[in-house]
MARMIPA-143790 format. One record per residue (C-alpha): residue number from 0; residue in one letter; chain; x, y, z. Coordinates in steps of 0.5 Angstrom, whole numbers. Layout:
<NUM,A,A,<X,Y,Z>>
...
//
This chain:
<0,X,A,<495,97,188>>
<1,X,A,<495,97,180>>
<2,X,A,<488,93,181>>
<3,X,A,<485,98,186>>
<4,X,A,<488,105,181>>
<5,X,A,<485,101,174>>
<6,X,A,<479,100,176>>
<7,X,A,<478,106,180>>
<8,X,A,<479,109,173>>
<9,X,A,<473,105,169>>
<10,X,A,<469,107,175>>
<11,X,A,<471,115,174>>
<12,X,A,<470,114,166>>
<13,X,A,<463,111,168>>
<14,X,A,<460,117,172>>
<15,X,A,<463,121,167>>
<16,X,A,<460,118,162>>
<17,X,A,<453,119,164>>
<18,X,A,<454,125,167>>
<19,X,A,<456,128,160>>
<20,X,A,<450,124,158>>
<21,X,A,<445,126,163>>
<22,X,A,<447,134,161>>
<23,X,A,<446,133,154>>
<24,X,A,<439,131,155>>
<25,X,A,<438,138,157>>
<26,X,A,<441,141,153>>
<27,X,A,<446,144,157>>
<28,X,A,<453,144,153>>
<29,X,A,<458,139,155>>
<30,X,A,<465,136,154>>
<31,X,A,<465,135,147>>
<32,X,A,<462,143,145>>
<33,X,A,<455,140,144>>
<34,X,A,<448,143,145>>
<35,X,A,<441,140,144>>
<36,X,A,<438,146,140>>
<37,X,A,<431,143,138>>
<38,X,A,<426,139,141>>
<39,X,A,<425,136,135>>
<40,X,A,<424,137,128>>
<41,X,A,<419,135,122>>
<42,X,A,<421,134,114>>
<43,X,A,<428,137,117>>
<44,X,A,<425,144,119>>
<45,X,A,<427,144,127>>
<46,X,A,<424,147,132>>
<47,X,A,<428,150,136>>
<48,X,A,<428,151,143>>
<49,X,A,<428,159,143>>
<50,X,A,<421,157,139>>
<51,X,A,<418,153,144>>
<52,X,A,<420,157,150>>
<53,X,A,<418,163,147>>
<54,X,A,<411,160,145>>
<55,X,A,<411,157,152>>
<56,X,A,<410,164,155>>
<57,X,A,<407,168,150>>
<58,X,A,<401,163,150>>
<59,X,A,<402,164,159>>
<60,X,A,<402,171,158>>
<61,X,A,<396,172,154>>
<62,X,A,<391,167,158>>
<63,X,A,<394,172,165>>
<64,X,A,<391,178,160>>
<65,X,A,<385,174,159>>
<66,X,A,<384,172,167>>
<67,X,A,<388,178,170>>
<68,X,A,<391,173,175>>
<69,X,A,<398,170,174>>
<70,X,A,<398,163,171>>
<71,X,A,<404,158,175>>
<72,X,A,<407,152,169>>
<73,X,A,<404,147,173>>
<74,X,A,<397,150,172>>
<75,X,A,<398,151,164>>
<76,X,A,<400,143,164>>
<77,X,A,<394,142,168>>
<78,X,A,<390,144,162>>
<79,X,A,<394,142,156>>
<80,X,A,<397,148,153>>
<81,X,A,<404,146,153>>
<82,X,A,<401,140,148>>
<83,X,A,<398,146,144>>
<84,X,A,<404,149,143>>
<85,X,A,<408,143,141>>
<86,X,A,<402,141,136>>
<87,X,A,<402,148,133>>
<88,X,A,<409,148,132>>
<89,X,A,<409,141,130>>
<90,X,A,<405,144,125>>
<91,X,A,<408,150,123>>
<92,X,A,<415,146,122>>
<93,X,A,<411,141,116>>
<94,X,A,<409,148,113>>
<95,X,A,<417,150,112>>
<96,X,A,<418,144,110>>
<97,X,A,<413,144,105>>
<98,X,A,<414,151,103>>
<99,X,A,<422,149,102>>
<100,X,A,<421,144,98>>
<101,X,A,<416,148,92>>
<102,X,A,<421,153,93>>
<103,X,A,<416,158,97>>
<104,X,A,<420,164,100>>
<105,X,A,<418,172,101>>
<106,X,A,<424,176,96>>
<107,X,A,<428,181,100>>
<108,X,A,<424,187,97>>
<109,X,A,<418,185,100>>
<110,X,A,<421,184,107>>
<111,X,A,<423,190,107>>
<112,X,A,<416,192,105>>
<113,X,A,<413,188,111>>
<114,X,A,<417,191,117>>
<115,X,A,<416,198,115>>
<116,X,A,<409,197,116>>
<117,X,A,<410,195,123>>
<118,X,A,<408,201,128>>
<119,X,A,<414,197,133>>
<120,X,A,<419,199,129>>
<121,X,A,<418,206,127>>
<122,X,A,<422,211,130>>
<123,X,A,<420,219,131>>
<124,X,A,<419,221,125>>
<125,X,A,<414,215,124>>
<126,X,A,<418,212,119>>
<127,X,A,<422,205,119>>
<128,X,A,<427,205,124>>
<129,X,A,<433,201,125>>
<130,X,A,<435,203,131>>
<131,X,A,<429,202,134>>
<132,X,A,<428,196,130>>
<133,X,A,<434,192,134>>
<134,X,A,<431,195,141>>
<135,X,A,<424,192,140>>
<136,X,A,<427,185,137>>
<137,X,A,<433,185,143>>
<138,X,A,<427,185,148>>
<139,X,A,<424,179,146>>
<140,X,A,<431,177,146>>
<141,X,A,<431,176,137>>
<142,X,A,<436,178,133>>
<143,X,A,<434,182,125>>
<144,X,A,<436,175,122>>
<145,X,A,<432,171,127>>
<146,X,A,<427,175,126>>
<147,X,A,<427,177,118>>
<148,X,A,<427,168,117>>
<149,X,A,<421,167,121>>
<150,X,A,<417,173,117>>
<151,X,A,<419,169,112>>
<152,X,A,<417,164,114>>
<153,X,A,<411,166,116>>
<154,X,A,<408,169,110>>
<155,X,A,<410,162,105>>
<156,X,A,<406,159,112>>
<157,X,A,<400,164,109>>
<158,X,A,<400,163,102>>
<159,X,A,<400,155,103>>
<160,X,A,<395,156,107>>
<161,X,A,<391,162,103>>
<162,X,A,<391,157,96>>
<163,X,A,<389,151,101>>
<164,X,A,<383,154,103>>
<165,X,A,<382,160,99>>
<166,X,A,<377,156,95>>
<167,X,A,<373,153,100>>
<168,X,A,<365,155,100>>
<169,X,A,<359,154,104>>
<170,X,A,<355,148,101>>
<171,X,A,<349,150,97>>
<172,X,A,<344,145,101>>
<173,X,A,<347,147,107>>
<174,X,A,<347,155,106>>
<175,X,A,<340,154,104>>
<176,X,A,<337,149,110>>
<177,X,A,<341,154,115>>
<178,X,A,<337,160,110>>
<179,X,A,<330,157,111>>
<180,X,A,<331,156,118>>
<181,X,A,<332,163,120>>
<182,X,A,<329,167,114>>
<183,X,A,<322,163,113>>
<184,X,A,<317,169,114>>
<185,X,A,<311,166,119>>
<186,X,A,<304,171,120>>
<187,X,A,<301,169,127>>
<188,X,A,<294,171,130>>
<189,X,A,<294,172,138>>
<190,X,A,<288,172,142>>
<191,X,A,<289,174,149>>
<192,X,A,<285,172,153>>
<193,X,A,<285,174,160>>
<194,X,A,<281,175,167>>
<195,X,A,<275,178,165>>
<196,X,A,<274,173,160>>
<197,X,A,<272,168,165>>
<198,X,A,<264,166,165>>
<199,X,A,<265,164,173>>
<200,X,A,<270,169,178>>
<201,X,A,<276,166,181>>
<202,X,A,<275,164,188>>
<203,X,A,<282,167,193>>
<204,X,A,<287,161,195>>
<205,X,A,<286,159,201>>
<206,X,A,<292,159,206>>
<207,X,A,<294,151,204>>
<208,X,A,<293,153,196>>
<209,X,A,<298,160,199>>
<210,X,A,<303,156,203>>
<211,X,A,<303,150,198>>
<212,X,A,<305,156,192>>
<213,X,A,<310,158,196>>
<214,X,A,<313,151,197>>
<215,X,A,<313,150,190>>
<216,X,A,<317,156,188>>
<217,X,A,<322,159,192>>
<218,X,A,<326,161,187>>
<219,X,A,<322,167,187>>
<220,X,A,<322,169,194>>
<221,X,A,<330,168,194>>
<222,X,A,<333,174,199>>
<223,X,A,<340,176,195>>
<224,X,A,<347,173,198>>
<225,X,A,<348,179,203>>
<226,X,A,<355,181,205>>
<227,X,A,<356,184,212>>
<228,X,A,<362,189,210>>
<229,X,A,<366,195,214>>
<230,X,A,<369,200,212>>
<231,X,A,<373,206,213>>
<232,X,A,<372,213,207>>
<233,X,A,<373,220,206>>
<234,X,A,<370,223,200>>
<235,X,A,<373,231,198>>
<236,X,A,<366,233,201>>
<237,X,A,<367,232,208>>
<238,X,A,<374,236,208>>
<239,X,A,<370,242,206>>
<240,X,A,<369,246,213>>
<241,X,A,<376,246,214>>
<242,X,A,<380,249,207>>
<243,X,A,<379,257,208>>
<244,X,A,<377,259,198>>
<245,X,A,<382,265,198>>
<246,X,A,<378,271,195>>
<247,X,A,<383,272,189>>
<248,X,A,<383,264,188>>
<249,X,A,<375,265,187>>
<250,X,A,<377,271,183>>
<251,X,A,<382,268,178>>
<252,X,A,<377,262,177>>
<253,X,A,<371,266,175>>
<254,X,A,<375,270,170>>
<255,X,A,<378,264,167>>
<256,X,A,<370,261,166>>
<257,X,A,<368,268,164>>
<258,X,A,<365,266,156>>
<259,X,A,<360,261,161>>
<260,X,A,<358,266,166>>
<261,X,A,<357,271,161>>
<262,X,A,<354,269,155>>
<263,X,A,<352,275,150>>
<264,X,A,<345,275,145>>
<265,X,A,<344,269,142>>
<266,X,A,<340,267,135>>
<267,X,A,<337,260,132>>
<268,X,A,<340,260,126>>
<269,X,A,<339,257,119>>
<270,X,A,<343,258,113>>
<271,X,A,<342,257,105>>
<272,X,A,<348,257,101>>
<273,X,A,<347,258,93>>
<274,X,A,<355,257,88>>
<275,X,A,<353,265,86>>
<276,X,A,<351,272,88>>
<277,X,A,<346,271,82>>
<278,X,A,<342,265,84>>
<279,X,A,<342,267,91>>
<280,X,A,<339,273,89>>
<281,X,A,<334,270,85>>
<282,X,A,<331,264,90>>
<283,X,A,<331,270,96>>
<284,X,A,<326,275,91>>
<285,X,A,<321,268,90>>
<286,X,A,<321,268,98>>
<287,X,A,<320,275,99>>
<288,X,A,<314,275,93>>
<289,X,A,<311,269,96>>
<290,X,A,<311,264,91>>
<291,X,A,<317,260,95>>
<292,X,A,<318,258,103>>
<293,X,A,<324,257,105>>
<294,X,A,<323,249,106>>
<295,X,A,<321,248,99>>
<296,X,A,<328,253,97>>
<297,X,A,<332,248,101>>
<298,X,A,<329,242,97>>
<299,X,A,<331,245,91>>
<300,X,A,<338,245,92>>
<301,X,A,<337,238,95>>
<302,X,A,<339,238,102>>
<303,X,A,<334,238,107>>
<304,X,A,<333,243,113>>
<305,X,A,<338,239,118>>
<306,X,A,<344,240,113>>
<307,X,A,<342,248,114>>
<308,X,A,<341,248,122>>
<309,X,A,<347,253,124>>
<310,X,A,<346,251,131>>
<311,X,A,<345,258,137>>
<312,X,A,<350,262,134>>
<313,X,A,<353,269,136>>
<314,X,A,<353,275,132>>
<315,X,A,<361,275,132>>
<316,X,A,<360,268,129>>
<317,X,A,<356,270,122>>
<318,X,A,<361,275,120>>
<319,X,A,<358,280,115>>
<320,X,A,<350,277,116>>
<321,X,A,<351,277,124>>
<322,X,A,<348,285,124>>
<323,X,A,<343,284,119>>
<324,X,A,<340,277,122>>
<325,X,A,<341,280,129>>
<326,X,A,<336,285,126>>
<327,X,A,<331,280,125>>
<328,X,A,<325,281,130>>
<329,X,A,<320,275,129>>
<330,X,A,<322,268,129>>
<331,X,A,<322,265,121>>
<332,X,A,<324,271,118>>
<333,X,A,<330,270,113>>
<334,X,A,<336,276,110>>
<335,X,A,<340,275,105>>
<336,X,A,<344,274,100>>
<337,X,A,<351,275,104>>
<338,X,A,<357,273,102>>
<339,X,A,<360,268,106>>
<340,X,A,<366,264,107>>
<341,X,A,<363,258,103>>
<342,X,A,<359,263,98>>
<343,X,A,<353,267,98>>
<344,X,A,<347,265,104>>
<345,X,A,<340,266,105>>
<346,X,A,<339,267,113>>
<347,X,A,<333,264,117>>
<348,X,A,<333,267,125>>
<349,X,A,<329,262,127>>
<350,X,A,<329,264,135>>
<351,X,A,<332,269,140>>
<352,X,A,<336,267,146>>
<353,X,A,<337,273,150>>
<354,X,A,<344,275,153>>
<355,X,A,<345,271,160>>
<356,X,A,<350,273,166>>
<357,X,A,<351,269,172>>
<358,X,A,<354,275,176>>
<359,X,A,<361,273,181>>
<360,X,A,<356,273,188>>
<361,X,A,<351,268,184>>
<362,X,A,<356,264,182>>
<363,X,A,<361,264,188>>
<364,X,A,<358,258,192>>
<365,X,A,<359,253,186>>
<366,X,A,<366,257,185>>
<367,X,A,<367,254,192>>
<368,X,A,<366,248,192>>
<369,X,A,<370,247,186>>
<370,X,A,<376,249,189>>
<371,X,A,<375,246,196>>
<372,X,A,<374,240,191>>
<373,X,A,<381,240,188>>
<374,X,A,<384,242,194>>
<375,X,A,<381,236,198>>
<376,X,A,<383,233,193>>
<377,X,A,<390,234,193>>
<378,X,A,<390,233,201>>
<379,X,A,<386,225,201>>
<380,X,A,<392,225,195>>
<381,X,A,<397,226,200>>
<382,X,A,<395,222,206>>
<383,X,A,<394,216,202>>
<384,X,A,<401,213,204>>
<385,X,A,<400,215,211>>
<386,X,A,<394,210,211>>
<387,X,A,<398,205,208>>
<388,X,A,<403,204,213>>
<389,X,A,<398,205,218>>
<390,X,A,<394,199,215>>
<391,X,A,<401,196,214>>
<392,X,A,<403,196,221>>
<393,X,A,<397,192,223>>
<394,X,A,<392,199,225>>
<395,X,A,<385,196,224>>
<396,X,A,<379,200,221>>
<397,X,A,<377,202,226>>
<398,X,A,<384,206,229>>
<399,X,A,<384,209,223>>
<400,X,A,<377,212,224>>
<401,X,A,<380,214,230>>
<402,X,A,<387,216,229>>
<403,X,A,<385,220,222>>
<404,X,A,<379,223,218>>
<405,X,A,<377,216,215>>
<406,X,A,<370,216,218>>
<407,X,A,<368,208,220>>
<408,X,A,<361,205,217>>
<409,X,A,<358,198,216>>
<410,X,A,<354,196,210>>
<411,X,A,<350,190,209>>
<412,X,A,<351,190,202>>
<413,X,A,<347,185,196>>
<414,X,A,<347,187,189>>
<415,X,A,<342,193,186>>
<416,X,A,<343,196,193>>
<417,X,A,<347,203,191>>
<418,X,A,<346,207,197>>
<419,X,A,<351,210,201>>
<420,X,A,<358,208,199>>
<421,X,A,<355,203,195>>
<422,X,A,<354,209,190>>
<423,X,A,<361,209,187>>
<424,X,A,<362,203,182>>
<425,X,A,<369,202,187>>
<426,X,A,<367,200,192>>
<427,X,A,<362,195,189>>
<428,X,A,<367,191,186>>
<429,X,A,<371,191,191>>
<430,X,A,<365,188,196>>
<431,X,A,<364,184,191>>
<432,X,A,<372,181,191>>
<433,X,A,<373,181,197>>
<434,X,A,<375,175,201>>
<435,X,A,<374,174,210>>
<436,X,A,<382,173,210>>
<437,X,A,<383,179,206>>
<438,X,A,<386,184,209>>
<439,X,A,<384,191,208>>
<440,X,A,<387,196,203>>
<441,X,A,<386,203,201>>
<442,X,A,<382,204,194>>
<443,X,A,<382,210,190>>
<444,X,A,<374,213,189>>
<445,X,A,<373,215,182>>
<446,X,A,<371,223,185>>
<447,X,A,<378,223,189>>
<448,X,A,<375,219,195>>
<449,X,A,<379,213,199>>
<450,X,A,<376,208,203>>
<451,X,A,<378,201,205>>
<452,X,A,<374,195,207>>
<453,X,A,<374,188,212>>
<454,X,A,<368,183,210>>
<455,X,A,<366,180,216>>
<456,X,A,<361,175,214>>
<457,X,A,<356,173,209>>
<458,X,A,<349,170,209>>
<459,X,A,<348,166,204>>
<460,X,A,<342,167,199>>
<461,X,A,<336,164,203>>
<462,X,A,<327,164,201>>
<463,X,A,<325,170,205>>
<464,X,A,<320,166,211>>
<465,X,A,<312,166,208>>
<466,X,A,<310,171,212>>
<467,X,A,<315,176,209>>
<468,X,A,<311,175,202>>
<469,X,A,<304,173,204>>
<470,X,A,<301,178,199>>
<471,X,A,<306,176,194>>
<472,X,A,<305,169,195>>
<473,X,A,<297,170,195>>
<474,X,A,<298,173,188>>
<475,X,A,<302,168,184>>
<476,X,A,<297,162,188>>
<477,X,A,<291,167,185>>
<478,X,A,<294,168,178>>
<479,X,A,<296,160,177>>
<480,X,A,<288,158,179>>
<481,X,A,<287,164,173>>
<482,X,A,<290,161,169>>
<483,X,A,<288,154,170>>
<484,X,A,<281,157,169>>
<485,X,A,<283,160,162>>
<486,X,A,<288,154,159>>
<487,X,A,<280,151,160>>
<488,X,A,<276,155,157>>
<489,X,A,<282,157,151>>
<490,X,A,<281,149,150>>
<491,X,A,<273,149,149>>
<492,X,A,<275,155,144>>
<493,X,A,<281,152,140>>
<494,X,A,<277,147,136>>
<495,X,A,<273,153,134>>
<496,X,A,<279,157,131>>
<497,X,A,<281,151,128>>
<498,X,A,<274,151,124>>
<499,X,A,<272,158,124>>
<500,X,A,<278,161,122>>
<501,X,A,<281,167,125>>
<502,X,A,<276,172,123>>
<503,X,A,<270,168,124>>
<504,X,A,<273,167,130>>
<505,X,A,<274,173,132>>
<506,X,A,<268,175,130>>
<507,X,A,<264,171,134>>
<508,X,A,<268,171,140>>
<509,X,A,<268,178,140>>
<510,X,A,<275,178,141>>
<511,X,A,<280,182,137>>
<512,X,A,<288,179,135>>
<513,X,A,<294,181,135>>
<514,X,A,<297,181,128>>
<515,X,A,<304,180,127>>
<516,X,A,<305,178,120>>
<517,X,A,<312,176,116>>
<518,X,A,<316,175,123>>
<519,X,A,<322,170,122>>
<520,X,A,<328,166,127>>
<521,X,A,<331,174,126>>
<522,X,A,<325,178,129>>
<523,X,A,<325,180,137>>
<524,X,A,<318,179,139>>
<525,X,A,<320,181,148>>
<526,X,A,<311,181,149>>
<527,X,A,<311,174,147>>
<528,X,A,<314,168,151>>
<529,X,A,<320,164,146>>
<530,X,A,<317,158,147>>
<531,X,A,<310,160,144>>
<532,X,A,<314,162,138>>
<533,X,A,<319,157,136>>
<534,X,A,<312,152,137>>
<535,X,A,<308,157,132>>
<536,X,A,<313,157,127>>
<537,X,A,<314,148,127>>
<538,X,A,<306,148,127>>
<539,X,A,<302,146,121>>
<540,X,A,<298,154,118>>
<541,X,A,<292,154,121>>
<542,X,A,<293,150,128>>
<543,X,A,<293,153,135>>
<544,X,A,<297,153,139>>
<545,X,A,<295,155,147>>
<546,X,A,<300,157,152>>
<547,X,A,<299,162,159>>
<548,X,A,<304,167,160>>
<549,X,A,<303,169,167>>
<550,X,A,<295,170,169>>
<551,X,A,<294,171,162>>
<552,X,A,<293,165,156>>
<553,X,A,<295,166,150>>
<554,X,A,<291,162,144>>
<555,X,A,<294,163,137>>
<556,X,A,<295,160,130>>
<557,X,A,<300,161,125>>
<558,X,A,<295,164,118>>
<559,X,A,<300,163,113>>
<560,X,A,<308,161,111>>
<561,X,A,<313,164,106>>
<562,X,A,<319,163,104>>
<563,X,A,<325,167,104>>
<564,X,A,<325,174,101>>
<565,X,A,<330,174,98>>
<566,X,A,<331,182,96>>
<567,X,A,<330,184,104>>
<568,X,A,<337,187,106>>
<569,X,A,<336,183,113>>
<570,X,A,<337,176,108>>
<571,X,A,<342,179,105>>
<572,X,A,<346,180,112>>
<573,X,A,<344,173,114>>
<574,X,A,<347,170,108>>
<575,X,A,<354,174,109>>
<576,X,A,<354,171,115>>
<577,X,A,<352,164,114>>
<578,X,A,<358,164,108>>
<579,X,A,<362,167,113>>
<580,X,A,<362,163,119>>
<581,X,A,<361,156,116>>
<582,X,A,<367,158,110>>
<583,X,A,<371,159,114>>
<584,X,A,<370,154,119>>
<585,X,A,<369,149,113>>
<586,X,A,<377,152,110>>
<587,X,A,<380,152,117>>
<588,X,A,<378,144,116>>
<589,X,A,<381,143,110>>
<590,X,A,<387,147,112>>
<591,X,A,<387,142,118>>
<592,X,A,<387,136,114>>
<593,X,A,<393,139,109>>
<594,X,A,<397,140,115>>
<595,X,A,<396,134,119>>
<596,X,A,<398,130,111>>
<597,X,A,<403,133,111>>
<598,X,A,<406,132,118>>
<599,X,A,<405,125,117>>
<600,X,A,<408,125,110>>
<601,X,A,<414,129,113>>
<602,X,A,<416,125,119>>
<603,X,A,<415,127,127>>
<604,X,A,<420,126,131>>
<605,X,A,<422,130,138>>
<606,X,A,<426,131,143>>
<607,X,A,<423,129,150>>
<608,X,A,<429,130,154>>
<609,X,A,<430,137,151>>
<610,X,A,<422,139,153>>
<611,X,A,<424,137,159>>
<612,X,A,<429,142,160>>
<613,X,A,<426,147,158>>
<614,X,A,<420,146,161>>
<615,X,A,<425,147,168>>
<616,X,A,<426,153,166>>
<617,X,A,<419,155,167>>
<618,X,A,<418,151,174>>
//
C-alpha cells in the first residue's frame, strides 16, 4: 500500500508540474505568483504583451476602415500583418535601448507640454483636461504613467530617427537624370494627314473585310454586364394626392420666405474708397471735368475694378449713399464722396434691377409642393419599420406592393443607365453590391424615398452579334483601309521631310503644321496619341516619326531640343518634389538600416509561447 500511495504522489507532482509549466507559456499566473508579461525584449527594453495586443488590434482596425469589412485574425496571418507588427515593435524596442543608453529622454516640462496639444484630452473649456485625460486613456485600457512613459519614448524614438536621417539628400546626379527626363523641353511638327489627301479614293470593305473587322475587335462592340433587379420604392412625390396643405400652413411658409418672394428695387453697384474727404472730393471733381474715367481712378489707388464690385445692392444696404446712388438714372453714372463705414467713397450705378414680387397665389403650387414634400417625408419615415419587419418576417417584394405603398418595378440595369430609379446614386450602389443570395432591405433615397431590391439574375458581358453593329463594324473596317492607305503615302513623304525640312516641306506639299514648341514629360497633349510622344521625345532632331490615329495619319519630326529651363516655376515644383520623394524614400533607408544595426548589436529574443497566447485571444 505504501508503494501504491508513494508512486501515486510522483505521479500527481508530475501533472502538476507540467500544468504549471504549460499555464506559464501562456502567460496565465501560476502556483509560484508569476506572470509572463513580455513576448520578448531587445537590449533589455521588453515588449509587453499589452504592446503587442494593442498593436495587433490597431493595425486590424485600421485595415476594417480602409476595407469597411471586419477583418478575422486568421485572415490578418494570412497576410502577415502579425509579423509586421512584432518587427516593428522589434524595432521600436532597439531604439529605447538606444536611447536609454545616450541618455535621451523628454524632461517633465515638455511632456506637460505635449499632452496640452492633444485635442483628446481637453476639456470644455478647450484647455488640458485631467479628468478627460484618464477617461480617454481608461478607454484604451492605459493609465497616465503608462501612457506618459511611451510618450516619451516615442519622441527620444524621433529624435534618433530625425539625427539619423535628417541629413540625408537627393543625390546630384540622380536629381539631375530624373530633371532631364521629365523638364527637357522638345519642339515638334505635325503633319495631319487624312482622307481627303489620298491621290486614289477608298474602296467600301466587303462584307468578308466587315465580318473579319468585326472578329478581330470585339472588344469594341462588347454589350455591358446587365444586371436583372426588381425593386419595390416610394419617393415623397407619390404620396402628394393624399396629404390635404392646410391654408394657414401655406400662409405661415410664404410669410417665412417673404425677403424671397418680394424683393425690393435693386442697383449694380461699384464703390471707390479714398483715406480722406479731401482726396475723395478731388478724384470725383477730375471725373466730373472729364480728365479721368473711373476705371483710371480705380487704377490710381491700385486696385482694380473687382476690388470695387459691391455686387446687387438695396438701398438699405448703402447707408448715407443709398438715396443719392438710387437717384442715379443712367448705368455707369458716379455719385459721391460719402462718407461710409470705411471712409469717404465715390459710387458707380452700373445697372437697375427693378423690384419683383412673386404674389402668394403665384407661388402657392411651389408652397405646395414643399410642404407635401416634408409631410411624405415624414410618413416614409414612419413606416420604415413596418417594412422592415414585413421583409423581416419572410414578405417578398411583391407582398409589399401588395399589402403596402411601395409600388414594384424591374430594371435591367448596366453601368451609365440612370433612368428611372436608377437616377438615385442609392440605388446604383446597392445594384452594384448586390448578391443572388442577398435578401432584400430597405435603403434610405437621398430625397426622403425608400426602396428595397432582390437580384435575379445576371448576364455576363458578351460581343453584341454583327448585325446589331454592321454600320459600326463597316466603319472601322472602312477607316483601317484609310489609314493603311495613308501610313503608304506618309512613308512616300517621310524622306522628303527628312531632306527638306519642316517648311520646305510644307511648302511643298501644300500641308500646313501643327507647332508645338518647348513641351516637356510634364505637359498634357489629349489630341496626340502617348505613344507618338514618348517616340518624339527619344528621337534624334529632324527624323520623323509616322503613327495613325484613327483614320487619320500622323507624320511628325522633332524640330529642336533644350534643355531644363531652369527659371520656369514648373521646374521649381519638379525639383521640390524629386527632393521630396527621393529624400526621403532615401532617409527612411538609412533609418531602416540604423535600425536593423542596432537590433542586431542589442539582441533579439522573443517568447513564442507568450505570442501564442495572446494571439488566442484574438481567435
Amino acid at each position: 500500500m505504501a508503494k501504491k500511495k508513494s508512486s501515486q504522489n510522483i505521479l500527481v507532482w508530475v501533472l502538476m508540474g507540467l500544468l504549471i509549466l504549460g499555464l506559464a507559456g501562456f502567460g496565465i499566473d501560476g502556483f509560484l505568483g508569476q506572470r509572463v508579461r513580455a513576448i520578448g525584449s531587445v537590449g533589455g527594453q521588453e515588449i509587453t504583451v499589452d504592446q503587442y495586443a494593442r498593436s495587433l488590434q490597431q493595425q486590424m482596425r485600421g485595415i476594417e476602415g480602409q476595407t469597411g469589412q471586419a477583418m478575422s485574425f486568421a485572415q490578418m496571418q494570412a497576410m502577415g500583418l502579425d509579423q509586421r507588427v512584432r518587427a516593428q515593435l522589434v524595432t521600436q524596442a532597439a531604439l529605447d535601448a538606444e536611447a536609454e543608453r545616450i541618455g535621451l529622454s523628454l524632461g517633465d516640462e515638455n511632456v506637460s507640454r505635449a499632452l496640452a496639444e492633444i485635442g483628446a484630452f481637453r476639456g470644455p473649456s478647450g484647455e488640458f483636461d485631467r479628468d478627460s485625460y484618464r477617461f480617454a486613456l481608461q478607454n484604451v485600457g492605459m493609465t497616465p504613467r503608462e501612457f506618459e512613459d511611451e510618450l516619451r519614448r516615442e519622441t527620444a524614438r524621433g529624435i534618433l530617427q530625425a539625427a539619423t536621417a535628417g541629413a540625408v539628400d537627393t543625390p546630384a546626379n540622380l536629381r539631375s537624370a530624373l530633371l532631364d527626363h521629365y523638364a527637357t523641353r522638345h519642339s515638334l511638327a505635325i503633319f495631319r494627314l487624312t482622307e481627303a489627301m489620298l491621290d486614289t479614293p477608298v474602296e467600301d470593305p466587303t462584307a468578308a473585310e466587315i465580318e473579319a473587322f468585326y472578329d478581330a475587335n470585339t472588344e469594341r462592340f462588347m454589350a455591358p454586364e446587365i444586371r436583372h433587379v426588381t425593386y419595390a420604392w416610394i419617393t415623397p412625390p407619390t404620396l402628394f394626392d393624399t396629404i390635404d396643405v392646410e391654408e394657414e400652413a401655406l400662409r405661415t411658409l410664404y410669410d417665412s420666405g417673404l425677403a424671397e418672394f418680394v424683393q425690393p428695387e435693386r442697383r449694380l453697384v461699384e464703390r471707390l474708397v479714398y483715406p480722406d474727404e479731401d482726396a475723395a472730393t478731388d478724384a470725383f471733381a477730375r471725373l466730373q471735368e472729364g480728365e479721368v474715367e473711373f476705371e483710371d481712378l480705380v487704377a490710381e489707388r491700385g486696385l482694380d475694378l473687382d476690388d470695387t464690385d459691391m455686387g446687387d445692392v438695396a438701398r438699405a444696404d448703402l447707408g448715407a449713399a443709398g438715396d443719392p446712388v438710387f437717384a442715379l438714372t443712367e448705368p455707369g453714372q458716379v455719385t459721391g464722396p460719402h462718407q461710409t463705414s470705411v471712409g469717404p467713397a465715390l459710387f458707380r450705378m452700373n445697372a437697375i434691377l427693378s423690384a419683383q414680387e412673386v404674389t402668394f397665389e403665384e407661388a402657392r403650387p411651389d408652397l405646395e409642393d414643399e410642404l407635401a414634400a416634408d409631410r411624405a417625408r415624414r410618413i416614409i419615415a414612419d413606416d420604415y419599420d413596418i417594412y422592415e419587419d414585413l421583409l423581416a418576417g419572410g414578405a417578398t417584394l411583391e407582398d409589399l406592393s401588395q399589402e403596402t405603398a411601395l409600388e414594384l418595378g424591374t430594371i435591367d440595369w448596366f453601368e451609365d443607365n440612370s433612368e428611372g430609379i436608377a437616377a438615385y446614386a442609392e440605388f446604383r450602389a446597392a445594384v452594384r453590391a448586390a448578391d443572388e443570395d442577398d435578401f432584400p432591405a430597405m435603403v434610405t433615397l437621398s430625397d426622403g424615398g425608400l426602396f428595397a431590391l432582390r437580384l435575379d439574375g445576371i448576364t455576363a458581358p458578351a460581343p453584341r452579334p454583327l448585325a446589331e453593329v454592321r454600320d459600326e463594324a463597316l466603319q472601322g473596317a472602312r477607316a483601317e483601309r484609310v489609314a493603311a492607305q495613308l501610313m503608304t503615302q506618309a512613308e512616300d513623304m517621310q524622306s522628303a521631310l527628312a531632306n527638306q525640312g519642316v517648311d520646305a516641306f510644307a511648302e511643298a506639299s501644300g500641308l500646313e503644321p501643327d507647332r508645338i514648341a518647348q513641351i516637356t514629360r510634364l505637359d498634357r497633349l489629349p489630341d496626340l496619341p502617348d505613344e507618338l510622344i514618348e517616340t518624339l521625345f527619344a528621337a534624334e532632331p529632324g527624323a520623323p516619326v509616322i503613327a495613325a490615329q484613327g483614320d487619320t495619319v500622323l507624320l511628325a519630326m522633332l524640330t529642336d531640343r533644350q534643355p531644363p529651363d531652369l527659371q520656369d516655376p514648373q521646374t521649381d515644383r519638379l525639383i521640390a518634389s524629386i527632393d521630396s520623394q527621393i529624400g526621403a524614400a532615401l532617409a527612411q533607408d538609412v533609418f531602416s538600416y540604423f535600425a536593423h544595426a542596432l537590433e542586431r548589436e542589442a539582441g533579439i529574443s522573443l517568447n513564442q509561447a507568450a505570442i501564442e497566447a495572446v494571439h488566442a485571444n484574438f481567435r
